[in-house]
C-alpha positions as CSV (number, residue, x, y, z in Angstrom):
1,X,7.3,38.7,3.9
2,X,8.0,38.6,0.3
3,X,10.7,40.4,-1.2
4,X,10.7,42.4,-4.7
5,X,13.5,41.1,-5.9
6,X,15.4,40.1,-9.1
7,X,14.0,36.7,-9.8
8,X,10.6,38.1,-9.0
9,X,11.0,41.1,-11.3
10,X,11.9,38.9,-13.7
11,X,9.6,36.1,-13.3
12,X,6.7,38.8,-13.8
13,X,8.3,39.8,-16.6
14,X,8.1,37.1,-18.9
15,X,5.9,38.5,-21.5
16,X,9.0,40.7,-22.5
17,X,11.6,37.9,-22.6
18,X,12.7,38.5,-19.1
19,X,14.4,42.0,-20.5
20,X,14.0,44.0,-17.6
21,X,16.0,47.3,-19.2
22,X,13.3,48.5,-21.6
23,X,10.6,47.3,-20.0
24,X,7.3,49.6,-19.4
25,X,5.2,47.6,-18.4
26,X,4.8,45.4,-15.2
27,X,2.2,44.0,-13.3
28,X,3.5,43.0,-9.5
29,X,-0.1,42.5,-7.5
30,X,-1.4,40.4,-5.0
31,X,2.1,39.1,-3.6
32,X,1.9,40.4,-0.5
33,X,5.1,42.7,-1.4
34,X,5.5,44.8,1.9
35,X,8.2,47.6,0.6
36,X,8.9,48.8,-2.7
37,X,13.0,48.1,-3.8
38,X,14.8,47.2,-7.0
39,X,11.9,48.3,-9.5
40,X,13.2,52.0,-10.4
41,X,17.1,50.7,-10.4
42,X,16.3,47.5,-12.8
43,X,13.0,48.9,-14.8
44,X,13.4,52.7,-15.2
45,X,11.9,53.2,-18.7
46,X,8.5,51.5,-16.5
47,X,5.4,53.2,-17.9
48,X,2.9,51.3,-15.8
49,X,3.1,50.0,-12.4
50,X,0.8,47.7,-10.8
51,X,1.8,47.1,-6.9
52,X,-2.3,46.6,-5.6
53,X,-3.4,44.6,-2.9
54,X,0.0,44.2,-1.1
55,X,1.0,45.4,1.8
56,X,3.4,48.3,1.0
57,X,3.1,51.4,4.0
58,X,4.8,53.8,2.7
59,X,5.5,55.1,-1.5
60,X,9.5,54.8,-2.0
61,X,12.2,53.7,-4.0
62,X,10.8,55.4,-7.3
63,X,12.4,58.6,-7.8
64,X,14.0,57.0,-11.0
65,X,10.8,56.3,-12.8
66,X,10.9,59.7,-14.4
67,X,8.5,57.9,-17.4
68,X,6.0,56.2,-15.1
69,X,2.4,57.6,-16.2
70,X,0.3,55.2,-14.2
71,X,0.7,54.0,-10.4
72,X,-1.9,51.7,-9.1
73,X,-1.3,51.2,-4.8
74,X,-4.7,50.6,-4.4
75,X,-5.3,48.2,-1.2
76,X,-2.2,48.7,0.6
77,X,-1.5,50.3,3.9
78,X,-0.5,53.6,2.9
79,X,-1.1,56.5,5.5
80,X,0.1,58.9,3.3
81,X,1.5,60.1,-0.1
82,X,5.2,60.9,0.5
83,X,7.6,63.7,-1.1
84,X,9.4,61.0,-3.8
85,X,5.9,61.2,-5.5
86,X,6.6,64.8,-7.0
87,X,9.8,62.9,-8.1
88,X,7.5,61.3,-11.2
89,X,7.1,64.0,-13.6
90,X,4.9,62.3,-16.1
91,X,2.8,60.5,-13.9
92,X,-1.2,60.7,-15.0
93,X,-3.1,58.7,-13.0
94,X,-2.5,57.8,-9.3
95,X,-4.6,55.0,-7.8
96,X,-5.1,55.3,-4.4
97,X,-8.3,53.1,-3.5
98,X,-9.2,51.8,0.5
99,X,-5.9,52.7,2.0
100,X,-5.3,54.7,5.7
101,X,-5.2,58.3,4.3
102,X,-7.1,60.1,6.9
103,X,-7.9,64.2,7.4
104,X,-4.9,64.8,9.1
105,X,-2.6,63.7,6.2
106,X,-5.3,65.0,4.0
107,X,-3.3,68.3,3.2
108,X,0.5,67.3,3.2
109,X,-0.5,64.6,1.3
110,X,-2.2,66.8,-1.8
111,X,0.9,69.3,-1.4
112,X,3.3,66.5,-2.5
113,X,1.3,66.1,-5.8
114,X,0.9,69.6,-6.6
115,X,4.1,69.1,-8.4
116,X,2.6,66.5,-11.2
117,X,1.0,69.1,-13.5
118,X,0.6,66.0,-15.6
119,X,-1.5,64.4,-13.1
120,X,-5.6,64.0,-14.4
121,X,-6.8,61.4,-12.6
122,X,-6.8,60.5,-9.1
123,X,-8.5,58.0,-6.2
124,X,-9.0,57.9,-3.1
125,X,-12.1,55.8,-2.7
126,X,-12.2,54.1,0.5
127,X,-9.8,56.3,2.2
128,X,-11.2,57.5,5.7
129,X,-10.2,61.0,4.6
130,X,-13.3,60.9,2.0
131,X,-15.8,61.1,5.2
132,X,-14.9,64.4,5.5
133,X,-17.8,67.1,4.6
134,X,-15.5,69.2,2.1
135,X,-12.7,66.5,1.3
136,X,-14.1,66.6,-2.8
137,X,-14.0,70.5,-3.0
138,X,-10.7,70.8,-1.1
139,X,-9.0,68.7,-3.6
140,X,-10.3,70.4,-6.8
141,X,-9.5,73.5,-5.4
142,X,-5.5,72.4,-4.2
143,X,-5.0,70.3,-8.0
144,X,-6.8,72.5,-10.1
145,X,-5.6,70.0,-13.3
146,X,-7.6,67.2,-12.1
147,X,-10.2,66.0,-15.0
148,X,-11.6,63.1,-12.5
149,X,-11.4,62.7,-9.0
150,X,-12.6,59.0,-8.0
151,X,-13.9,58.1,-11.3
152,X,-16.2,61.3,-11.6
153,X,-16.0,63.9,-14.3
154,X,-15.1,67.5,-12.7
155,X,-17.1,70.0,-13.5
156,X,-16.8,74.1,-14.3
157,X,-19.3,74.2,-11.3
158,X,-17.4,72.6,-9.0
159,X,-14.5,74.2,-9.7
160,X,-15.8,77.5,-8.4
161,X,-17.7,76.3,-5.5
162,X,-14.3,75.1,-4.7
163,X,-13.1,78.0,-4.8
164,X,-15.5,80.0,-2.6
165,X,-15.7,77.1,0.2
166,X,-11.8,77.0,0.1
167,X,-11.4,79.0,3.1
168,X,-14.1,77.4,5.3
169,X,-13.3,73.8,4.5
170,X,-9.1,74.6,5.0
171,X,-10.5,76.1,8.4
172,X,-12.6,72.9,9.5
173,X,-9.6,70.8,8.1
174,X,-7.6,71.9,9.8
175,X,-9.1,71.8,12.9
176,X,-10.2,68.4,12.4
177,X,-6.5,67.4,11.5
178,X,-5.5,68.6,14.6
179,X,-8.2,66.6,16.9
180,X,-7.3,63.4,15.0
181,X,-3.4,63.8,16.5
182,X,-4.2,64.7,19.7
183,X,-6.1,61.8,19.9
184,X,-3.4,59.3,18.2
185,X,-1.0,61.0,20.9
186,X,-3.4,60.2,23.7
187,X,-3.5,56.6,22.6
188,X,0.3,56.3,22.0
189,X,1.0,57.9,25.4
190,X,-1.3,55.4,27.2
191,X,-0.3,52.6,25.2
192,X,3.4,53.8,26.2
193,X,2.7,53.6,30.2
194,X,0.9,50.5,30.0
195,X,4.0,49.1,28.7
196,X,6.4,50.6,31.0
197,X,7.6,48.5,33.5
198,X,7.1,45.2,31.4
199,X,9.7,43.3,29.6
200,X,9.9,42.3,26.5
201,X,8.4,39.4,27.0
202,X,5.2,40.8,28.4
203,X,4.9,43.3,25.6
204,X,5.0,40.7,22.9
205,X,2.2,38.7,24.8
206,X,0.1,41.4,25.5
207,X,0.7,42.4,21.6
208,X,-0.1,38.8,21.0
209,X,-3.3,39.0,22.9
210,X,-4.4,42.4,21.3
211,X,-4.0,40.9,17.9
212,X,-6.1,37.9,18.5
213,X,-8.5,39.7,20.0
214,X,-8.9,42.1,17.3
215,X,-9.3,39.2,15.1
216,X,-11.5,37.2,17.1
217,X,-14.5,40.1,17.0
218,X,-13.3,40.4,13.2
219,X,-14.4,37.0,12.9
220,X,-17.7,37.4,15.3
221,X,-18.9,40.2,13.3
222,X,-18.0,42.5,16.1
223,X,-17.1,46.3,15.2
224,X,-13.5,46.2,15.2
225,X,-10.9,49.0,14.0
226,X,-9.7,48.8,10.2
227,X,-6.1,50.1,10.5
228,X,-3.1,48.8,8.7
229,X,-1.7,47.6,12.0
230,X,-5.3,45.1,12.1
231,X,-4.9,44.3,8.7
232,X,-1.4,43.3,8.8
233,X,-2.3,41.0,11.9
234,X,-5.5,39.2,9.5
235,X,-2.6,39.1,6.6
236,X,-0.4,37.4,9.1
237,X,-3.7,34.7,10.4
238,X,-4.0,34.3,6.9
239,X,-0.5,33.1,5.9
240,X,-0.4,30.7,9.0
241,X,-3.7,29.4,8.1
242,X,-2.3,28.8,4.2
243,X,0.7,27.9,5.6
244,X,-1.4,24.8,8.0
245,X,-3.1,23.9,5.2
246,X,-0.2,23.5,2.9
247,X,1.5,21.5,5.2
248,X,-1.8,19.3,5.2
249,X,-1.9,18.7,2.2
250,X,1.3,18.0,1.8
251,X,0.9,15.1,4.6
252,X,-2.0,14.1,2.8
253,X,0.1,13.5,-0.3
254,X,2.7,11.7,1.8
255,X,0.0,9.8,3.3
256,X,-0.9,9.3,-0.1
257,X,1.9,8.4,-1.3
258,X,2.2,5.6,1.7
259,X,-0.6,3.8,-0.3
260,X,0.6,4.1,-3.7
261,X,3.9,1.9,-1.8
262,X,1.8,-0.3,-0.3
263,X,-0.9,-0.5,-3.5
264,X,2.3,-1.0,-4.9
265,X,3.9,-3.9,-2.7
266,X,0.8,-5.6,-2.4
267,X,0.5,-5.9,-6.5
268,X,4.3,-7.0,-7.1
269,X,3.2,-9.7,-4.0
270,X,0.2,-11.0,-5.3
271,X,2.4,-11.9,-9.2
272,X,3.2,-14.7,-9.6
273,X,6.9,-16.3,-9.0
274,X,8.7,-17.5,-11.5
275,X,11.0,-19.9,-10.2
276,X,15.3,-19.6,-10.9
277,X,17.9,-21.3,-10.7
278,X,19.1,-20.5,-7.1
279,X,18.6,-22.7,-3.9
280,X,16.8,-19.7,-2.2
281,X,13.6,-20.2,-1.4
282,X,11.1,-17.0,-2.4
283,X,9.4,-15.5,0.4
284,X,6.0,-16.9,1.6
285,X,3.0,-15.0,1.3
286,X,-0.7,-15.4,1.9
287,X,-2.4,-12.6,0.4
288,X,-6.0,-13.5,-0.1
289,X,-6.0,-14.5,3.8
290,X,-6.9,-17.9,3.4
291,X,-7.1,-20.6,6.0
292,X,-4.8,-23.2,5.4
293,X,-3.3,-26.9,6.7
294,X,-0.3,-28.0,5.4
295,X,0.8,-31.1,7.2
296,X,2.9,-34.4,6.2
297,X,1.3,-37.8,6.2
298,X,3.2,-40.5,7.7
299,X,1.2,-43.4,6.9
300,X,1.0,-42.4,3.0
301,X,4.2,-40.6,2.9
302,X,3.1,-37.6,1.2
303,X,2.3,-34.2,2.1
304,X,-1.1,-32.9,2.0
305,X,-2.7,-29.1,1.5
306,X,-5.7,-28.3,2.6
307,X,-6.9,-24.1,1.7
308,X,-10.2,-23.3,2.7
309,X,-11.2,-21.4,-0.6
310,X,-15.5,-20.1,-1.1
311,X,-17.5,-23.1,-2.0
312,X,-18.9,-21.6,-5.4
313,X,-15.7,-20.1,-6.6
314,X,-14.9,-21.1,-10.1
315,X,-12.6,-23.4,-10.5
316,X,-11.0,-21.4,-13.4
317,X,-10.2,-18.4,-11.1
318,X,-7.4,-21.3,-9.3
319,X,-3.6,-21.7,-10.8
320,X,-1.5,-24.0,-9.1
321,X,1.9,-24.0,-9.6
322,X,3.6,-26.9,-7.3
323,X,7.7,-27.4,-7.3
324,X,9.4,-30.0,-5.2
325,X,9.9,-27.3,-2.4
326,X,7.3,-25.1,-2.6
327,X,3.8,-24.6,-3.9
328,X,2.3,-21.2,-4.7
329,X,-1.8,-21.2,-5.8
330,X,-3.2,-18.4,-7.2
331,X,-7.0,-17.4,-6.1
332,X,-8.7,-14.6,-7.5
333,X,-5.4,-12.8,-8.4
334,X,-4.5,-13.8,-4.4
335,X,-0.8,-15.4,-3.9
336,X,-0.5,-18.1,-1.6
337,X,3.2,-19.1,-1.7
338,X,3.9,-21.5,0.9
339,X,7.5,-23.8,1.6
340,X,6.7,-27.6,2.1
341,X,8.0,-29.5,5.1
342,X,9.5,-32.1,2.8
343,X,10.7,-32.7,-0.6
344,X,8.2,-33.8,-3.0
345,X,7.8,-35.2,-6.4
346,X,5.6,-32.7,-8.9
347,X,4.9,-35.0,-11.6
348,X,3.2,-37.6,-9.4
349,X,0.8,-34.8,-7.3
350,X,-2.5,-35.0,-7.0
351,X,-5.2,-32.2,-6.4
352,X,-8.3,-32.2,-5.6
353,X,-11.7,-30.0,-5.2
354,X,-14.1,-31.0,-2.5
355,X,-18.3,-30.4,-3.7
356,X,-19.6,-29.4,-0.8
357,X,-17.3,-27.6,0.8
358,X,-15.4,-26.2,-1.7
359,X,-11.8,-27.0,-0.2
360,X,-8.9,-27.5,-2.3
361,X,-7.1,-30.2,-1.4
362,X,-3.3,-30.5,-3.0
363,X,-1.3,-34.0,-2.8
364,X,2.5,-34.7,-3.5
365,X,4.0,-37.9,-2.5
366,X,7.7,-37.1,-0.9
367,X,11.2,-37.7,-2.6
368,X,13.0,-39.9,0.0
369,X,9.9,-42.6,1.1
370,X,10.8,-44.6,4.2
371,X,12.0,-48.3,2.6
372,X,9.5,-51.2,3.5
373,X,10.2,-54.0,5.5
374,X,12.2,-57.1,3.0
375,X,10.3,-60.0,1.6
376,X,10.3,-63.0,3.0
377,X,12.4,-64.0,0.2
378,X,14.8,-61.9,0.5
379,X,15.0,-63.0,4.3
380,X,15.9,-66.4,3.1
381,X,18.2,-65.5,0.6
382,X,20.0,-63.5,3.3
383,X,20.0,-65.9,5.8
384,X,21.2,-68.7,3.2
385,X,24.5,-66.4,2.0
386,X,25.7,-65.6,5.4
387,X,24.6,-69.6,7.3
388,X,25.8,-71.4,4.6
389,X,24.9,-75.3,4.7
390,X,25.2,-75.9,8.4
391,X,22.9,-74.7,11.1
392,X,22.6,-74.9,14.9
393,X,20.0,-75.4,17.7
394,X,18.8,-71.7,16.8
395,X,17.7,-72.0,13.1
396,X,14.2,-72.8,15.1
397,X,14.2,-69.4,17.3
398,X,15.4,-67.5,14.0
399,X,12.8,-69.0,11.4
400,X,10.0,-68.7,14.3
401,X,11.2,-64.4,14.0
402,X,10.9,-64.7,9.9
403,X,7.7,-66.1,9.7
404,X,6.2,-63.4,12.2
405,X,8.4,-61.0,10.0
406,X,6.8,-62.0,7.1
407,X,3.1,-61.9,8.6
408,X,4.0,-58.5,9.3
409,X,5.3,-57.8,6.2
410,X,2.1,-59.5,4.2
411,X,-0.4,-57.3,6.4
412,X,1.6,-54.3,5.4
413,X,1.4,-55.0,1.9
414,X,-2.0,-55.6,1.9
415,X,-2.9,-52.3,3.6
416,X,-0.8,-50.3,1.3
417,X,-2.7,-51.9,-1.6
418,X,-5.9,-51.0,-0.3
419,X,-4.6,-47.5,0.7
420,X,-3.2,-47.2,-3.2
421,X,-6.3,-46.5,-5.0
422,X,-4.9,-44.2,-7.4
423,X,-2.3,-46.3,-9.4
424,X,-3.1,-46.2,-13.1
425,X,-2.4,-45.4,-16.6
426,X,-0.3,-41.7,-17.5
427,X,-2.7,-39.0,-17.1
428,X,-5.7,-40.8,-16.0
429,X,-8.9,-39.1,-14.4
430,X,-10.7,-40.7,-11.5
431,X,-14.1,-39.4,-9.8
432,X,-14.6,-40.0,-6.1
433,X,-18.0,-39.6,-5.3
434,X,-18.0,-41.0,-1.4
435,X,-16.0,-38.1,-0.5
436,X,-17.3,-35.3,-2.7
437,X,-14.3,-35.0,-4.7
438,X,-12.3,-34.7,-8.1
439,X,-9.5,-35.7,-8.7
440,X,-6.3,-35.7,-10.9
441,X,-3.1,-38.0,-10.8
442,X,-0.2,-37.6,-13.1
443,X,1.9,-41.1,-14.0
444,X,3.2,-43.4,-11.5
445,X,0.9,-41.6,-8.8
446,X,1.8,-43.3,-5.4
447,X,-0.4,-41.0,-3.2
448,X,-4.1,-40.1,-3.1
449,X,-6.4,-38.2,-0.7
450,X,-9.3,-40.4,-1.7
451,X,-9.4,-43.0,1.8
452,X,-13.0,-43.8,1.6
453,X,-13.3,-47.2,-0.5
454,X,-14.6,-50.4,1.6
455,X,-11.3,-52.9,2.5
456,X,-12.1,-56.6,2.5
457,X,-9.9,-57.6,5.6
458,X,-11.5,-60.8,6.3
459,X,-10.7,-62.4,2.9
460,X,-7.5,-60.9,3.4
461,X,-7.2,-61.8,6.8
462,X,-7.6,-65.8,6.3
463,X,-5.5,-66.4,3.4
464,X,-2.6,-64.5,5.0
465,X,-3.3,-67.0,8.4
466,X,-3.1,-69.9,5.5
467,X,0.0,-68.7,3.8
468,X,2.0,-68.2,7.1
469,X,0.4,-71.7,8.9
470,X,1.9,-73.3,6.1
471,X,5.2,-71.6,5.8
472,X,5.5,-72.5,9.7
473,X,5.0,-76.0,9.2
474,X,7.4,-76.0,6.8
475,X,9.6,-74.4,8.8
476,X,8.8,-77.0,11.7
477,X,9.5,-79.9,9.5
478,X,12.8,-79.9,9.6
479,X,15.0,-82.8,11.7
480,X,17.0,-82.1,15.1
481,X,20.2,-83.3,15.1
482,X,21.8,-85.3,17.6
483,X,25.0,-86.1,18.7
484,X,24.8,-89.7,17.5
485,X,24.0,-88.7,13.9
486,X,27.0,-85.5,14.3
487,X,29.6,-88.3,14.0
488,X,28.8,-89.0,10.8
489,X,29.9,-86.1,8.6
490,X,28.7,-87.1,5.3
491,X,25.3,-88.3,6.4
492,X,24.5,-84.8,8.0
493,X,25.7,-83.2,5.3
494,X,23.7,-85.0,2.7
495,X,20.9,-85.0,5.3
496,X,21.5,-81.1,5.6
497,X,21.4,-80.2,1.9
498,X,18.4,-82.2,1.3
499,X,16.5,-80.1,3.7
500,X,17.6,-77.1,1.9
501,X,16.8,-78.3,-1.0
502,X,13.1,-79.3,-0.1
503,X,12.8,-75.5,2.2
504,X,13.8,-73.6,-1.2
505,X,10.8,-75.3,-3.2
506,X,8.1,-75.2,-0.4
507,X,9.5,-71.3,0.2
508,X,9.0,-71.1,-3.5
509,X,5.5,-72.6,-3.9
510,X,5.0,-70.3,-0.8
511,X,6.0,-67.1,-2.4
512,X,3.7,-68.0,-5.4
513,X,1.1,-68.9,-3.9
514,X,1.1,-65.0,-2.2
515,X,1.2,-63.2,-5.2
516,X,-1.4,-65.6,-6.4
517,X,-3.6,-64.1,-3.7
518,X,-2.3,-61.1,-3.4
519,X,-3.8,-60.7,-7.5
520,X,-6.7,-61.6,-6.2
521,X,-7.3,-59.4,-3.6
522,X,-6.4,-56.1,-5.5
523,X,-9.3,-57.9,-8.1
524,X,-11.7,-58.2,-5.3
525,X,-10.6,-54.5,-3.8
526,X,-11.2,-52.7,-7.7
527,X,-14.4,-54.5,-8.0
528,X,-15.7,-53.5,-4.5
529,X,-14.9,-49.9,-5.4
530,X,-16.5,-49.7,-8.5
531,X,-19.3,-50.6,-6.7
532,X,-19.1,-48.3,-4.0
533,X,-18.8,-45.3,-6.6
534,X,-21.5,-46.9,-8.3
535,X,-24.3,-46.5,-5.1
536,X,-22.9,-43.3,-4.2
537,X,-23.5,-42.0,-8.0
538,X,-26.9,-43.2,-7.4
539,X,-27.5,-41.9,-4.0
540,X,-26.2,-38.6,-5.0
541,X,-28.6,-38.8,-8.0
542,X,-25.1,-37.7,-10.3
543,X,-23.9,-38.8,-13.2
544,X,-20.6,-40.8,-14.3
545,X,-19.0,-37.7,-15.8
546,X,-17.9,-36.0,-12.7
547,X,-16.6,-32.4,-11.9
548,X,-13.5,-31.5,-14.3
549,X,-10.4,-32.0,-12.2
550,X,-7.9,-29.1,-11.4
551,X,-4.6,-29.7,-12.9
């Protein structure tokens, strides 16, 4: 129910500056108003009134609108015209269209506006009243000031047939009036012992149930009654069904709004992080979806990224950005932040693009690197500072340990050489064509992806066997001592730094003889690759230029 109140008033009256005292003229329709209040107390210089389609039953609350000239109530639910209309002594025109006014409020009705002698226009179009055989003639005759009676011109000739049919159609109204109650009485004394006996609860139901039912054969084209109890009950089906969709779409914008957040949130996740300052790590993401390995490899000490990206996605659409605990790549707009399992050394990363699959493959060599075995040398030099000159009848046992420790030591060097394939100068390129790739490697790289060069063991193999059979029989060369020769203190002693002597040169000779072969094995192992990306350049019917490397 809407109420016609001040703010309303006022809000309709905008076109005169919200001035409500002088104001003649106000329109107040289609608000579903359902009782007239406030207007004559806050507007009573009002000239023109327009209160149509609303739901007002009954004319009140306008005694004080002594100026009003035009009243428009058309589409209401009035039954009748009540006494405060003679009230509204300049009132000309009095609209009256499809309301309940039916015969038997035909004649009180027209006796409360015999009073406006002003009164030259009136309608009642729609009005079950105007079925009446008579009902045009009856009123000219009752207002005999009437120039137009719905929207027709009266005429001198109707006038006097009015007068002469007076009688007669007074007679039949009359009559009819008094049919029409008897029958509304009959159907509010039934309707009063049908609900006797029933609580209030029953009576709203069975109210309930008459109301839809009225409106379901309203809606099934069915003949229903058009009262203003039936059109109040569509006015209330209609609110609730406004009201149901207003609510919808008020959960659609909620809804709505729920994926303007998450549009939202998925945009401020996919930008890219800009690192700061702060030990905390940002938050990892993977918005594009993409399948991923992240992994640490032990033998190379480094830690290696594999994302499975489309294989003929441009290479441009890919920004890397690697720090030394964290990576995030950029695909397509597409954030994939992820943390690395270990700490890792930017500058020296390599990445690379695989041909025919398309994978992007992302190397960083660690931070802390697990320290390699000492050299021989520094065996020796070890086991010189903390034996001094003398030894005992375990130097054999303990040199037997370093010569297996420096086999051991020799192999492992060897197969970190051959593993190493991507040492060279500051921001050098290298293509690998056996595995598809492309790669990158900053200065001092010590880690590459790139495994698939040929190693030449055997070479390898026998000149390590050479360097260690001669290092042994070195080793082996040395006197026993016996207790015989112990007595002599000075004789041992010179005995004992000879040897020492003579072990330091052979160990010496030894050592350079290594690195003499070890030169030549990294020779032999550049050479052999060469060749090997050679044959697969040709196989692969490529050129030498290779696929530009992502950096």
């Amino acid at each position: 129910m809407v109420r016609l109140s001040v703010e309303l008033i006022r809000k309709k009256a905008e076109h005169h500056d919200g001035l409500l005292e002088d104001l003649e003229e106000i329109s107040l329709h289609q608000l579903n108003i359902e009782k007239i209040e406030t207007i004559s107390r806050l507007c009573p210089r009002l000239k023109i009134l327009y209160l149509q389609n609303n739901l007002i039953p009954k004319i009140e609350n306008i005694k004080r609108l002594k100026s009003l000239i035009y009243l428009n109530l058309a589409l209401n639910n009035l039954t009748s015209i009540s006494p405060e209309v003679s009230s509204l002594e300049k009132l000309q025109k009095l609209d009256l269209t499809v309301n309940f006014i039916d015969v038997d409020q035909l004649e009180p009705s027209i006796t409360n506006l015999r009073p406006l002698i002003h009164l030259t226009e009136l309608y009642l179009t729609g009005n079950p009243v105007t079925t009446f055989d008579g009902y045009r003639l009856y009123v000219l005759h009752r207002l005999p000031g009437l120039k137009k009676l719905d929207g027709q011109e009266v005429t001198k000739a109707e006038r006097i047939q009015a007068k002469q049919a007076f009688e007669q159609i007074a007679e039949r109204l009359r009559v009819e009036a008094e049919k029409k109650r008897r029958e509304e009485g009959e159907a509010e004394s039934s309707k009063e012992k049908s609900t006797d006996g029933k609580d209030d609860d029953d009576r709203a139901e069975e109210a309930e149930k008459s109301s839809s039912s009225s409106s379901s054969s309203t809606f099934n084209n069915e003949a229903a009654p058009y009262t203003p109890e039936t059109r109040l009950a569509m006015h209330r089906e209609q609110e609730e069904a406004e009201r149901k969709k207003e609510e919808d779409r008020k959960r659609a914008m909620r809804d709505s709004d729920k994926d303007d957040l998450w549009k939202e949130a998925q945009e401020k996740m996919n930008q890219k992080v800009v690192a700061t300052d702060g030990d905390e790590l940002p938050k990892q993401r993977n918005m594009g979806k993409w399948d991923f390995t992240l992994k640490e490899d032990a033998l190379r000490q480094c830690v290696v990224l594999d994302v499975s990206i489309q294989r003929f996605l441009d290479t441009s659409l890919i920004d890397i950005d690697l720090h030394p605990t964290w990576i995030q790549i950029l695909i397509k707009g597409k954030n994939l932040l992820l943390h690395l399992p270990a700490e890792v050394r930017p500058s020296e990363a390599r990445v690379q693009r695989i041909q025919h699959t398309g994978h992007l493959v992302v190397t960083a060599p660690k931070v802390k690197k697990v320290e390699q075995m000492m050299t021989t040398n520094q065996l020796a030099t070890q086991k010189k500072s903390s034996t001094g000159n003398g030894m005992d009848d375990d130097d054999e046992d303990e040199e037997e340990k370093e010569a297996s420790a420096a086999v051991s030591n020799l192999k492992v060097s060897s197969h970190n050489d051959v593993l190493d394939l991507s040492s060279s100068s500051s921001s050098s390129k290298s293509r690998s064509p056996a595995s598809g790739s492309t790669s990158t490697s900053s200065s001092n790289s010590s880690c590459t992806t790139d495994d698939t060069a040929p190693r030449h063991t055997r070479s390898s193999g026998s000149t390590l066997n050479q360097v260690v059979a001669d290092y042994r029989h070195i080793i082996r060369k040395k006197p026993s001592t016996t207790p015989a020769d112990a007595s002599s203190s000075t004789g041992a002693g010179a005995q004992m730094t000879e040897l020492s002597v003579t072990r330091s040169a052979t160990l010496e000779e030894a050592r350079r003889r290594r690195q003499e072969e070890e030169s030549r094995l990294k020779e032999e192992e550049r050479h052999a690759r060469k060749e090997a990306e050679k044959a697969e350049l040709e196989r692969l019917g490529l050129d030498d230029t290779g696929v530009p490397d992502l950096e």
